[in-house]
Structure formats: structure tokens, C-alpha cells
Backbone as JSON, one array per atom type, in Angstrom:
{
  "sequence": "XXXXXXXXXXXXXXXXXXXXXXXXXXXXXXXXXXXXXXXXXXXXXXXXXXXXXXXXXXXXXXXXXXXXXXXXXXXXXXXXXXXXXXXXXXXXXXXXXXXXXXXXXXXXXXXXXXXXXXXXXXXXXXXXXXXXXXXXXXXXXXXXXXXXXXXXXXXXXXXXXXXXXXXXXXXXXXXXXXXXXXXXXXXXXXXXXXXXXXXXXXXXXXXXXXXXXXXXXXXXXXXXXXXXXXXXX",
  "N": [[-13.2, 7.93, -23.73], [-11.3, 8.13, -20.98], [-7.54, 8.73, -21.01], [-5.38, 7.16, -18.73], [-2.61, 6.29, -19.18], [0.58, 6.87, -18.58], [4.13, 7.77, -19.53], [6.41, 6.27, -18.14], [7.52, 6.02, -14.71], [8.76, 7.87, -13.47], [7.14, 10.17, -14.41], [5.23, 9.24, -13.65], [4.92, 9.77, -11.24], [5.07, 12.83, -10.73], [4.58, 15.38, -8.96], [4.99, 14.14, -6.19], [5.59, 15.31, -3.13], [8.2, 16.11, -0.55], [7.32, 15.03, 3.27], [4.72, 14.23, 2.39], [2.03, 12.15, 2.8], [2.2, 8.8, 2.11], [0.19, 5.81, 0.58], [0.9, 1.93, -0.06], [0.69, -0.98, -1.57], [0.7, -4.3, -1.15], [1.97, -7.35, 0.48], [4.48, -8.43, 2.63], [6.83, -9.09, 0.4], [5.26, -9.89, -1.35], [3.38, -8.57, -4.65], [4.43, -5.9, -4.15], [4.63, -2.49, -5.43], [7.42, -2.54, -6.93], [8.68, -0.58, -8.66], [7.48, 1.98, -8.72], [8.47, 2.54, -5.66], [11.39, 2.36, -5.96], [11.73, 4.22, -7.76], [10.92, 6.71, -5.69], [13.16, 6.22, -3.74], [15.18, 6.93, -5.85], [14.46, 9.56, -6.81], [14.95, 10.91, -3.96], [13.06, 11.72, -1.87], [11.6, 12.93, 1.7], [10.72, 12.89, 5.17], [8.3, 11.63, 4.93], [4.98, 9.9, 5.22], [4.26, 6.21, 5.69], [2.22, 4.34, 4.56], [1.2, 0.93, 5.32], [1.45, -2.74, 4.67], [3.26, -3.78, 5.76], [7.06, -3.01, 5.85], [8.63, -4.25, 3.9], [11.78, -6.05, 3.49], [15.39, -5.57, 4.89], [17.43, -4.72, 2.58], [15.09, -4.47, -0.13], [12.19, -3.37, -1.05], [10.06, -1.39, 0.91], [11.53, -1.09, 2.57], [14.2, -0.28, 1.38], [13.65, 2.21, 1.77], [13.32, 3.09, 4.22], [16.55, 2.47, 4.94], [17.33, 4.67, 3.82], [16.69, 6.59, 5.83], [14.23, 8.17, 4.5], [11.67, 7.87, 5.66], [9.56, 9.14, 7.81], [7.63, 8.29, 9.52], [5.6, 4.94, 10.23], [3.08, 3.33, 9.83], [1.55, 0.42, 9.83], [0.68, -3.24, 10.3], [2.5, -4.78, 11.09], [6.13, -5.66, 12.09], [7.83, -7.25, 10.17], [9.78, -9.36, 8.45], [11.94, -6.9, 8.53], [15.11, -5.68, 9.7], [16.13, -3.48, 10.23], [13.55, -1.77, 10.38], [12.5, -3.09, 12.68], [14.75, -1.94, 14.13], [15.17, 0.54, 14.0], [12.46, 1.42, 15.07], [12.67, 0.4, 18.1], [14.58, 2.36, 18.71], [13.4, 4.97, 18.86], [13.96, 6.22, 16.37], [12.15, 6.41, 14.82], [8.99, 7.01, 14.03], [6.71, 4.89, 15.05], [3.08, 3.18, 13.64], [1.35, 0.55, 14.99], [-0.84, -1.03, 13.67], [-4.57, -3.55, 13.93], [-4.15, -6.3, 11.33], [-6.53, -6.46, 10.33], [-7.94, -4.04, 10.73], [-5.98, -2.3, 9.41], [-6.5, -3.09, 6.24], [-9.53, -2.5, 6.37], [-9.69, 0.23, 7.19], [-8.36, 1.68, 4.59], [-10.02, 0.46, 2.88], [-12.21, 1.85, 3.33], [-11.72, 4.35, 2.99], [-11.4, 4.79, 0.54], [-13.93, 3.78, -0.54], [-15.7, 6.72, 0.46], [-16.28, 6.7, 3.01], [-16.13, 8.24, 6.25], [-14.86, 7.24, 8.78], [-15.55, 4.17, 10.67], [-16.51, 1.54, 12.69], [-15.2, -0.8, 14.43], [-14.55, -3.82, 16.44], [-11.77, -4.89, 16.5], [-9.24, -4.81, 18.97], [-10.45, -3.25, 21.29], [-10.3, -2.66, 24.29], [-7.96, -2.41, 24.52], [-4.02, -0.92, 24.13], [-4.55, -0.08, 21.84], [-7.19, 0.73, 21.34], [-6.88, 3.17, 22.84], [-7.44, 6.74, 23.47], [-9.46, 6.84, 21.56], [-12.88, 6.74, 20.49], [-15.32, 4.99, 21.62], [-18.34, 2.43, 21.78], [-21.38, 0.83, 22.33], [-22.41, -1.99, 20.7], [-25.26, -4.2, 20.45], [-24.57, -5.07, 22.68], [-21.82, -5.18, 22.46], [-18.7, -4.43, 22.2], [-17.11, -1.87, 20.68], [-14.91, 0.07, 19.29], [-14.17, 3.52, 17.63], [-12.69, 3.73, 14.3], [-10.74, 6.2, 12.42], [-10.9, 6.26, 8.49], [-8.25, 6.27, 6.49], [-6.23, 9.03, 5.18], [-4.69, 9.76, 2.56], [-1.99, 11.49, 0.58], [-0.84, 10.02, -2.13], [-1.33, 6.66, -3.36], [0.44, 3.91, -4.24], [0.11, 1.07, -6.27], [0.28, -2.33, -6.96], [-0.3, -3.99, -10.05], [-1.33, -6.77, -11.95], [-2.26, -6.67, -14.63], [-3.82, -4.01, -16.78], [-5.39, -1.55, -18.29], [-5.34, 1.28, -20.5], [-7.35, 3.07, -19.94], [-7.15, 2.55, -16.92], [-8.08, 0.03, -15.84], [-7.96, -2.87, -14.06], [-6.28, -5.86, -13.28], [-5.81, -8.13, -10.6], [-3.2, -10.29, -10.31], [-3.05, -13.81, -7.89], [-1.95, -14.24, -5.01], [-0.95, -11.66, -4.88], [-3.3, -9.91, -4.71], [-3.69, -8.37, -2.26], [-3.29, -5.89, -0.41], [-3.39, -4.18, -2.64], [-6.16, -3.61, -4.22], [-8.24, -2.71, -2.02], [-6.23, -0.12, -1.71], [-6.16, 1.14, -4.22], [-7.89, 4.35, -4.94], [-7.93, 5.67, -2.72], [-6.53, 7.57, -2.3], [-5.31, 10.79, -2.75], [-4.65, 10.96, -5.24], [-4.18, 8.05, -6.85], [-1.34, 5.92, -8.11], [-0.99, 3.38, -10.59], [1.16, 0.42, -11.32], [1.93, -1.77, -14.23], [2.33, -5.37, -14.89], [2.0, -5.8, -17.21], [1.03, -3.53, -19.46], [-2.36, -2.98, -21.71], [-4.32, -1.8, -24.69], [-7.56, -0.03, -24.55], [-10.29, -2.17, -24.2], [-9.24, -4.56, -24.51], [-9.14, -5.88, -22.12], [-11.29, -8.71, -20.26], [-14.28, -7.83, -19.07], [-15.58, -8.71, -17.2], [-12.93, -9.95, -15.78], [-11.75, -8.14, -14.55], [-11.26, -6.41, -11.7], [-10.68, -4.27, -10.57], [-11.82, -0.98, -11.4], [-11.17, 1.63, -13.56], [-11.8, 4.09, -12.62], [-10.95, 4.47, -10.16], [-8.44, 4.69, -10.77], [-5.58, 7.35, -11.37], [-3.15, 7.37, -12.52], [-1.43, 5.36, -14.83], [0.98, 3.09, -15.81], [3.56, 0.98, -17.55], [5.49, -1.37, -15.72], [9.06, -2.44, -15.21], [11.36, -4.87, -15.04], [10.78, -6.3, -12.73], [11.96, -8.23, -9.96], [10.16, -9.92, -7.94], [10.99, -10.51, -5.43], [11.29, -13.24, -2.94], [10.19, -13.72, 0.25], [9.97, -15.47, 2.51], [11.82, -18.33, 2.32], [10.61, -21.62, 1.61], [11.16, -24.73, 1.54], [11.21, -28.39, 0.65], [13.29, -30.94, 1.93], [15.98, -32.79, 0.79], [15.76, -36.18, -0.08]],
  "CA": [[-12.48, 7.23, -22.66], [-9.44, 8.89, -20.64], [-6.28, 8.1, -21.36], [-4.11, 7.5, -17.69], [-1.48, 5.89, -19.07], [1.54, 8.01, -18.76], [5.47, 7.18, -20.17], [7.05, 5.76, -17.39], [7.55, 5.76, -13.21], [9.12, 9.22, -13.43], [5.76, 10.79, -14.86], [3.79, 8.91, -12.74], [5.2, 10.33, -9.55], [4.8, 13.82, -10.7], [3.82, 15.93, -7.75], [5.48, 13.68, -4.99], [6.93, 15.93, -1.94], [8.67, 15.82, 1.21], [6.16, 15.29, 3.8], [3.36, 13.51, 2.41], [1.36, 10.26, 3.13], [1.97, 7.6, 0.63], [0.03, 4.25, 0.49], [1.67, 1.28, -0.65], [0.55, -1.94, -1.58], [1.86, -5.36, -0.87], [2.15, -8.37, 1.88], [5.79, -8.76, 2.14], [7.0, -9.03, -0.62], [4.12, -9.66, -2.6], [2.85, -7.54, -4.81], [4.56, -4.36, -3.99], [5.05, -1.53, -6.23], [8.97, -2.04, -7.15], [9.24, 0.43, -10.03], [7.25, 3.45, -8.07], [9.57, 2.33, -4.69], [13.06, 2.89, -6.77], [11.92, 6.23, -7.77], [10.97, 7.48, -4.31], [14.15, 6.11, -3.69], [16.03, 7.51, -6.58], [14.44, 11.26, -5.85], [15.31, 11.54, -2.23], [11.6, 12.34, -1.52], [11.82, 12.56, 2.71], [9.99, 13.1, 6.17], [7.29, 10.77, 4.23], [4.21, 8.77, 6.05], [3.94, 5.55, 4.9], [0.95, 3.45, 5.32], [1.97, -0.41, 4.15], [0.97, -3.54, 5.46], [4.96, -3.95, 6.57], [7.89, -2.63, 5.21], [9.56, -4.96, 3.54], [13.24, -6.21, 4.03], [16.27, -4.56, 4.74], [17.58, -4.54, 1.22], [14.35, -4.26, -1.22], [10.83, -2.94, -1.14], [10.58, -0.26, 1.79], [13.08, -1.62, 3.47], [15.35, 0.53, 0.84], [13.72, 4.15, 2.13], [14.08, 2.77, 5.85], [17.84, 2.93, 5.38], [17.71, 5.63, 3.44], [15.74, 7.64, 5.99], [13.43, 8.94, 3.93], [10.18, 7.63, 6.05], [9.28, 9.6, 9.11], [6.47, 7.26, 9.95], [5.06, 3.67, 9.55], [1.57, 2.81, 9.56], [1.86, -1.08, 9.72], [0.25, -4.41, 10.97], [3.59, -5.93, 11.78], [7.33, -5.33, 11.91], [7.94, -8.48, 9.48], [11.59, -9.52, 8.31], [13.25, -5.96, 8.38], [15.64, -5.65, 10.97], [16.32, -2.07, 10.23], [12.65, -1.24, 10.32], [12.59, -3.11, 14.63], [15.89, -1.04, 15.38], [14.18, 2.54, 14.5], [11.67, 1.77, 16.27], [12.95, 0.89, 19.32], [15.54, 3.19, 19.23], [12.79, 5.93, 18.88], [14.3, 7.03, 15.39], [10.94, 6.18, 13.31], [7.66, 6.99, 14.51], [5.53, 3.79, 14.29], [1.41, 2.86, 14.59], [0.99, -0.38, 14.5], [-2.88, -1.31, 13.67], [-4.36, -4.39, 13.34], [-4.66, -6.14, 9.94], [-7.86, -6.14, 9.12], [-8.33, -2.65, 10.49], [-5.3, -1.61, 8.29], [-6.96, -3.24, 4.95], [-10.98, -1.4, 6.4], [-8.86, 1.93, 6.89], [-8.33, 1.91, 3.17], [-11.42, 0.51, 1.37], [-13.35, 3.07, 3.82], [-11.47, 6.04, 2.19], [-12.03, 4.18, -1.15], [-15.81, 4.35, -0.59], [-16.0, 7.95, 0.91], [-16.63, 6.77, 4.32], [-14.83, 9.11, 6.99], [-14.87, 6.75, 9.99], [-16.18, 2.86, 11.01], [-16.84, 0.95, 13.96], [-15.02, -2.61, 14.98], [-14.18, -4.71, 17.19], [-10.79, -5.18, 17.24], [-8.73, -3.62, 19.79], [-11.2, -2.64, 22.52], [-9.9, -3.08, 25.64], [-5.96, -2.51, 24.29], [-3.72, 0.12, 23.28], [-4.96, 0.34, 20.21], [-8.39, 1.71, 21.83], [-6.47, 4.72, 23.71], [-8.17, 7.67, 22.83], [-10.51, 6.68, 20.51], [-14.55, 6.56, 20.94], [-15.92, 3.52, 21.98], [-19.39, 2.82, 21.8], [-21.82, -0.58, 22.15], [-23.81, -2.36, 19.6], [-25.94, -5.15, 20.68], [-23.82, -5.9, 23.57], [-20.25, -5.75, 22.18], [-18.13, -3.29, 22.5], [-16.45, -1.7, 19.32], [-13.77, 1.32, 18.27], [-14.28, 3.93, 16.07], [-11.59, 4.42, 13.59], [-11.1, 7.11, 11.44], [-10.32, 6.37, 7.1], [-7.06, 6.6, 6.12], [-6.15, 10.41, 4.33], [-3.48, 9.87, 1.92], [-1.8, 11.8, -1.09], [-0.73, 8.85, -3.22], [-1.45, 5.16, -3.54], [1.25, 3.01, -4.94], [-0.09, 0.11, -6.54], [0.78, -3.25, -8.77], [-1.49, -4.99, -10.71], [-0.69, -8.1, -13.25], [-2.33, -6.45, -16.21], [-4.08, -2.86, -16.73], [-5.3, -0.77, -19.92], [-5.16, 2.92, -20.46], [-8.1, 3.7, -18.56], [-7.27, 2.25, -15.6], [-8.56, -1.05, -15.28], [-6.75, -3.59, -13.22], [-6.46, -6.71, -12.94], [-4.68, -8.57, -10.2], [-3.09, -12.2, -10.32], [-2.57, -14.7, -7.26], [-2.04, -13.52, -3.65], [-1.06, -9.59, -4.94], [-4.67, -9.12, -4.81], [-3.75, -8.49, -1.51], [-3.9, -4.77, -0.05], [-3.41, -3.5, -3.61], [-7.52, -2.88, -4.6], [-8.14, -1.5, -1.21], [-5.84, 1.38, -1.56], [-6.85, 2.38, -4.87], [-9.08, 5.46, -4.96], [-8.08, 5.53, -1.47], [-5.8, 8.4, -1.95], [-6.18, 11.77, -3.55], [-4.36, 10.33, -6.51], [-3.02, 6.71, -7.18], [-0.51, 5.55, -9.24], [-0.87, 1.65, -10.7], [2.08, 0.0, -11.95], [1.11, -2.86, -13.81], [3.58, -6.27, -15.57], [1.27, -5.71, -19.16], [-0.37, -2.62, -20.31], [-3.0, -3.07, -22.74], [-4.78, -1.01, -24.95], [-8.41, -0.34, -23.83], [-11.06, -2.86, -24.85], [-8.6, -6.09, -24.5], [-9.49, -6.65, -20.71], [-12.05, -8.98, -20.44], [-14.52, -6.81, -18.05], [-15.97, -9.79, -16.3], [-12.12, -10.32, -15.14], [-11.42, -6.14, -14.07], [-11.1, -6.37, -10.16], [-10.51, -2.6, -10.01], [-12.38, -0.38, -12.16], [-10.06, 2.71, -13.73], [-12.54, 5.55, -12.21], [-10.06, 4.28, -8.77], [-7.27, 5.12, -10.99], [-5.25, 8.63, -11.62], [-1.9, 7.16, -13.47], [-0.76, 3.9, -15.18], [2.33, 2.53, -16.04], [4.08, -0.71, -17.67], [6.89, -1.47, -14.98], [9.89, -3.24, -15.53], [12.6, -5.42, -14.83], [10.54, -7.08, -11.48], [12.68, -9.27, -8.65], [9.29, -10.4, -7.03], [11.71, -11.95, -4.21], [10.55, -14.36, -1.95], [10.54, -13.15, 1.55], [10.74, -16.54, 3.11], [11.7, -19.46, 0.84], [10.52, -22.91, 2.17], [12.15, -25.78, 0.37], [11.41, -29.9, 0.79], [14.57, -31.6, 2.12], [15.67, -33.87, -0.15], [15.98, -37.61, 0.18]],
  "C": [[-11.24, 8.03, -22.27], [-8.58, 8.14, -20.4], [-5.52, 8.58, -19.93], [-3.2, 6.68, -18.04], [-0.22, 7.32, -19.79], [3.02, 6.89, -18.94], [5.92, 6.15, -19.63], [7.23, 6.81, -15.53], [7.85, 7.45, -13.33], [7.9, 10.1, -14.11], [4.92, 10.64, -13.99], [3.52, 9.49, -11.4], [5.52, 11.64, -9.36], [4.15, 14.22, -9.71], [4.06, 15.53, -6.42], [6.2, 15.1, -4.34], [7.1, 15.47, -0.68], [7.52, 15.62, 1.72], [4.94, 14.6, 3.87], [3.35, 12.51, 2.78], [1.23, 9.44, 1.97], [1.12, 6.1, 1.35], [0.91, 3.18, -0.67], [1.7, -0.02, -0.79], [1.47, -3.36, -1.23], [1.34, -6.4, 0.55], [3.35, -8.61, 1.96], [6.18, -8.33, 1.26], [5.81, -9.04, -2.3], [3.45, -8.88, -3.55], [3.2, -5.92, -4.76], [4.99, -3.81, -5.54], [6.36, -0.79, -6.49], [9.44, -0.7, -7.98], [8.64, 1.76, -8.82], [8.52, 3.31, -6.35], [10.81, 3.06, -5.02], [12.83, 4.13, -7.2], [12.07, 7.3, -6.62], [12.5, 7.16, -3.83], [15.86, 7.28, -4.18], [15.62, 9.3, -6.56], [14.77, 11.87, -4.9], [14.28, 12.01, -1.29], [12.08, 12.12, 0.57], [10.6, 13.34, 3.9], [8.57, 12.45, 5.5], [6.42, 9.61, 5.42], [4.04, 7.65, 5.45], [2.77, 4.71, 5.77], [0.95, 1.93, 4.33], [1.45, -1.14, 5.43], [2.45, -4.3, 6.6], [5.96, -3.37, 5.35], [9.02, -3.41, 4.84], [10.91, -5.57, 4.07], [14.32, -4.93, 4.09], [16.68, -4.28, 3.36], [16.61, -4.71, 0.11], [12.97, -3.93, -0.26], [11.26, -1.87, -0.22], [11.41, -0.28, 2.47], [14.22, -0.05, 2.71], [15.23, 2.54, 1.73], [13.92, 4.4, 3.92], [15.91, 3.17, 5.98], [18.36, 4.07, 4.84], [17.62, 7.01, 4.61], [14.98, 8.63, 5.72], [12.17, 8.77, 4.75], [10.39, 8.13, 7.94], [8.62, 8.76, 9.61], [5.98, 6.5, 9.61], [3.93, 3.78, 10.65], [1.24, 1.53, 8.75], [1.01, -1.94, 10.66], [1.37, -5.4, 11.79], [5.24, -5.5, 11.12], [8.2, -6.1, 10.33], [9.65, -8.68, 9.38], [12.53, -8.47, 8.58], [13.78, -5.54, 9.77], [15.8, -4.25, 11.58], [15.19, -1.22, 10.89], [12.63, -1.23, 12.15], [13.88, -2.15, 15.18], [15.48, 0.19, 15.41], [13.27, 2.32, 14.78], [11.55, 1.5, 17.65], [14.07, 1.54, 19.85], [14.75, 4.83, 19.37], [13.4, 6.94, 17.5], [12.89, 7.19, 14.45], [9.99, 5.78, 14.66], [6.78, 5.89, 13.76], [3.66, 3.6, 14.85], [1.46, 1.84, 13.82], [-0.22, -0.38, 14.39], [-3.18, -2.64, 13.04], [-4.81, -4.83, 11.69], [-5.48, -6.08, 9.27], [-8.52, -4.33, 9.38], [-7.72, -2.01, 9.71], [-6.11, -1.92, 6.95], [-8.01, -2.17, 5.08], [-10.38, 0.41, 6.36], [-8.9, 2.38, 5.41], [-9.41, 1.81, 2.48], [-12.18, 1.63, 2.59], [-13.12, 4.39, 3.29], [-11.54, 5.45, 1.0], [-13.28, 4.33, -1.39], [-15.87, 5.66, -0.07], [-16.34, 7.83, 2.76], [-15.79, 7.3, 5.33], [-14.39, 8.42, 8.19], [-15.66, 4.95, 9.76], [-15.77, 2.45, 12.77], [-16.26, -0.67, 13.63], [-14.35, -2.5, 16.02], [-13.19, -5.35, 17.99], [-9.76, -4.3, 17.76], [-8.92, -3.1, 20.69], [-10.51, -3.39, 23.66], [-7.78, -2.89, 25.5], [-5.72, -1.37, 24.42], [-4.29, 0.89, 22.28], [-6.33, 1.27, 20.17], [-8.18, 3.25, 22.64], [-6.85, 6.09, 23.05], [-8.71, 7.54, 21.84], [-11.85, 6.33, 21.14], [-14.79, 5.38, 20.66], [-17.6, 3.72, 21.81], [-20.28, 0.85, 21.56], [-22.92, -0.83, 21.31], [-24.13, -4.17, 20.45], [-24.92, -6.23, 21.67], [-22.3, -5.96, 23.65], [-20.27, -4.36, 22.25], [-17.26, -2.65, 21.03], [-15.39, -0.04, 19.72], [-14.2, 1.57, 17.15], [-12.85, 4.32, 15.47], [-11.69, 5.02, 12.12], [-10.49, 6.37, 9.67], [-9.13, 6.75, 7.38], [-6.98, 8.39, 5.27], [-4.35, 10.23, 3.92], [-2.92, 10.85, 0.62], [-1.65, 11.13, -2.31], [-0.66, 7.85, -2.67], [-0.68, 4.85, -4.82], [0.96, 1.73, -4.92], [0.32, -0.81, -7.42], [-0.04, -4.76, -8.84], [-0.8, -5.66, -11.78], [-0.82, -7.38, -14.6], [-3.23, -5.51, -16.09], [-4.45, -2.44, -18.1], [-5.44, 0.56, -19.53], [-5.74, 3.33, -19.9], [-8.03, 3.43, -17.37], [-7.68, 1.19, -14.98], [-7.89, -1.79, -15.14], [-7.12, -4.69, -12.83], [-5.25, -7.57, -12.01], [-4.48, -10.52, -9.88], [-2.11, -12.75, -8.5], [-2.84, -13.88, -6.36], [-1.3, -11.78, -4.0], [-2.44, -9.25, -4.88], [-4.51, -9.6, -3.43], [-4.47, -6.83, -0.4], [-4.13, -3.99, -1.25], [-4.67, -2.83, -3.88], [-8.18, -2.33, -3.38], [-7.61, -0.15, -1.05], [-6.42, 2.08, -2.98], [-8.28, 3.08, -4.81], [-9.05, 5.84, -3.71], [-7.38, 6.91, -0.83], [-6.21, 9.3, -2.61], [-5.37, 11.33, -5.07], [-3.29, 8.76, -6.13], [-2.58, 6.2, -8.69], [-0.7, 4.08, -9.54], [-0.09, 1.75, -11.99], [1.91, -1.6, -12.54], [2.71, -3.76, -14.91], [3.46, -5.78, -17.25], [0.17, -4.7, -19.21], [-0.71, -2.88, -21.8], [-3.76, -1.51, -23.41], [-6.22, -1.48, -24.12], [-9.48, -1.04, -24.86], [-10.76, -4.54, -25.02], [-8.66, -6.41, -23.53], [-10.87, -7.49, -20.99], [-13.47, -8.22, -18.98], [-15.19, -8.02, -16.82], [-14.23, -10.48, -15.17], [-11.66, -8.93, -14.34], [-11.77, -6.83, -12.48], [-11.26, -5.08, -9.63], [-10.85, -1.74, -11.23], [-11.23, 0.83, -12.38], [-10.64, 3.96, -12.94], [-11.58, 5.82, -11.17], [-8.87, 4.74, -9.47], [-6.57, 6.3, -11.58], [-4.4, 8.43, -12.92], [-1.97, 6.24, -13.38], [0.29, 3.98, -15.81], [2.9, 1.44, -16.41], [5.08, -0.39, -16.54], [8.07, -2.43, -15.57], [10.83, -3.92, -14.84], [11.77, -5.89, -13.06], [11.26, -8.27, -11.2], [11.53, -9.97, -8.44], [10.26, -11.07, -6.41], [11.0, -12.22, -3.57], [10.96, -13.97, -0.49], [10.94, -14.44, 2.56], [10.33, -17.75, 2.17], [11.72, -21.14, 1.65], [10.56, -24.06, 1.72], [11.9, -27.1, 1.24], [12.94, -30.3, 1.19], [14.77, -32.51, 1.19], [16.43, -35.34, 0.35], [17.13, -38.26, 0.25]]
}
């Protein structure tokens, strides 16, 4: 069995440079990959693509490399809470593509399976169809869009063992098992590494073959992006 668990976050993100395309799990807040975040952070890594389902708030998740300006480009479904993220992009400081969300999730598991391209639905007739091949199936009209091509996937899973197997709890099993394997190496950061043989395999969500590096993380915020509270009586 191979052993990907490596020390800690700073191991794992061996090989990061300027430049590249990171994936980066998450809905909000959900789920993202705090511990690999604060490193890219804490390196200075820059001119970076990111491909995320939104970039967090101004103060945590990507939000932090937004004000850092470390991210040349977002590759997003939606602006969401960060204010920072709507002012560079309509001030033309940060190159954005929005796409929608379920083509952002198929983007990913299609470079997870090997597939270089797919065909849907949504989008035809928009923006979002501008130079791209069209083509009709049984009447409808569809877009082809190409797989995602990333260098690293930043992921976080509830619980993990040395080889790589991943299991994720609640709504984080959100974009997280789409991106892995999605990149030419991903990193998963998980709450509890185990040794291997203590997952139960009937619970594994994400097989380790998808995974390069693992990691325990630490010290997780999970904040609440919007907190909706009963009035009280």
C-alpha cells in the first residue's frame, strides 16, 4: 500500500508556483481547505488561477489571497459574500469566468474521469455559449465544454487514511470529490487521519488512487457564511 500521508500543509504544497491553476474545494464556506489556503497565503505564491465554486469572504477562505493579490483569475459560479472579490472585478483588476454551477462541478469530475470535453445544455443561447461549438442532439441544442486542466486540487475531507481514502461528512461533500484526481496532483486535508485499514470501505466516498498527498489539518474556524437565527419570544 502507498503511503501519501506527508508531515504537515508545508510538505503538502511542495511544488506550488507562481502562475499555476489551483482547484479548490468548498461552497462558501463549507468545506474549504483552510490549512492548504493559509499556506498559499503564508508563501506569497502569485499570478495564480483559481477554479472554486466562489471565493469566499473578505476576511477568510479565498477571500484572504483576493486581498492579498495573489489570484490573477477566478473561475466561479457566483460572486457570493466577498465584496473585495465584486470590486476587482468590476474594476477590471481580476480576470473573472463565471460558469454555471453544474457546469463548474461536470468541468471537474470530467477531468477526474479522463474525459477532455462534454456536451450540455446550459448556456446555449448566452454568453456563456460565445465561442464555443454548439451542436444538436435530438432536437436540443447543447455546448461543448472543455475539462478543467489544473496543477493542484485543494481538498477537505472529515476523515482520510494514509492511502488516500476519504471520507466526507454533511454538505462538504460538496465540490470536494469532484476535484480530486482532477488535477495533476491533489492535496487532501482531512479533520482525522487514520491509519490504513480503519476506514470502513463501504463508507470511502473517494478512493486514494484520486489522491497524491494527505494531511491532518488543524485548528479549523468552519465559519458560517450566513448565520440565520429564530427570533426569540
Amino acid at each position: 500500500m502507498i503511503n501519501k500521508k506527508v508531515n504537515n500543509v508545508h510538505e503538502a504544497l511542495e511544488g506550488v508556483k507562481d502562475g499555476m491553476t489551483f482547484m479548490l474545494g468548498g461552497f462558501g464556506l463549507c468545506g474549504i481547505p483552510e490549512n492548504a489556503i493559509a499556506e498559499l497565503v503564508k508563501i506569497g505564491v502569485k499570478d495564480v488561477t483559481c477554479i472554486s465554486n466562489n471565493a469566499g469572504v473578505d476576511d477568510f477562505g479565498l477571500g484572504l489571497l483576493l486581498q492579498n493579490r495573489q489570484i490573477k483569475k477566478m473561475i466561479s459560479s457566483y460572486v457570493g459574500e466577498n465584496d473585495e472579490f465584486e470590486r476587482q472585478m468590476l474594476s477590471g483588476e481580476l480576470e473573472v469566468e463565471l460558469t454555471p454551477q453544474g457546469t463548474l462541478a461536470e468541468k471537474c469530475r470530467a477531468a477526474q474521469a479522463g474525459f477532455p470535453a462534454f456536451y450540455t445544455p446550459a448556456g446555449y443561447g448566452t454568453e456563456v455559449a460565445e465561442g464555443k461549438e454548439t451542436r444538436e442532439f435530438d432536437g436540443k441544442m447543447y455546448v461543448l465544454e472543455p475539462a478543467f486542466k489544473a496543477d493542484f486540487a485543494f481538498v477537505k475531507a472529515w476523515k482520510g487514511d494514509a492511502a488516500g481514502n476519504l471520507i466526507f461528512k454533511g454538505t462538504s461533500r460538496n465540490f470536494n470529490p469532484n476535484m480530486c484526481g482532477a488535477a495533476t496532483i491533489t492535496v487532501a486535508e482531512v479533520e482525522e487521519l487514520v491509519p490504513v485499514g480503519e476506514l470502513d470501505p463501504n463508507q470511502i466516498h473517494i478512493p486514494g488512487i484520486f489522491v497524491q498527498r494527505i494531511f491532518q489539518g488543524e485548528k479549523y474556524e468552519k465559519r458560517i457564511e450566513q448565520r440565520t437565527v429564530r427570533q426569540r419570544s
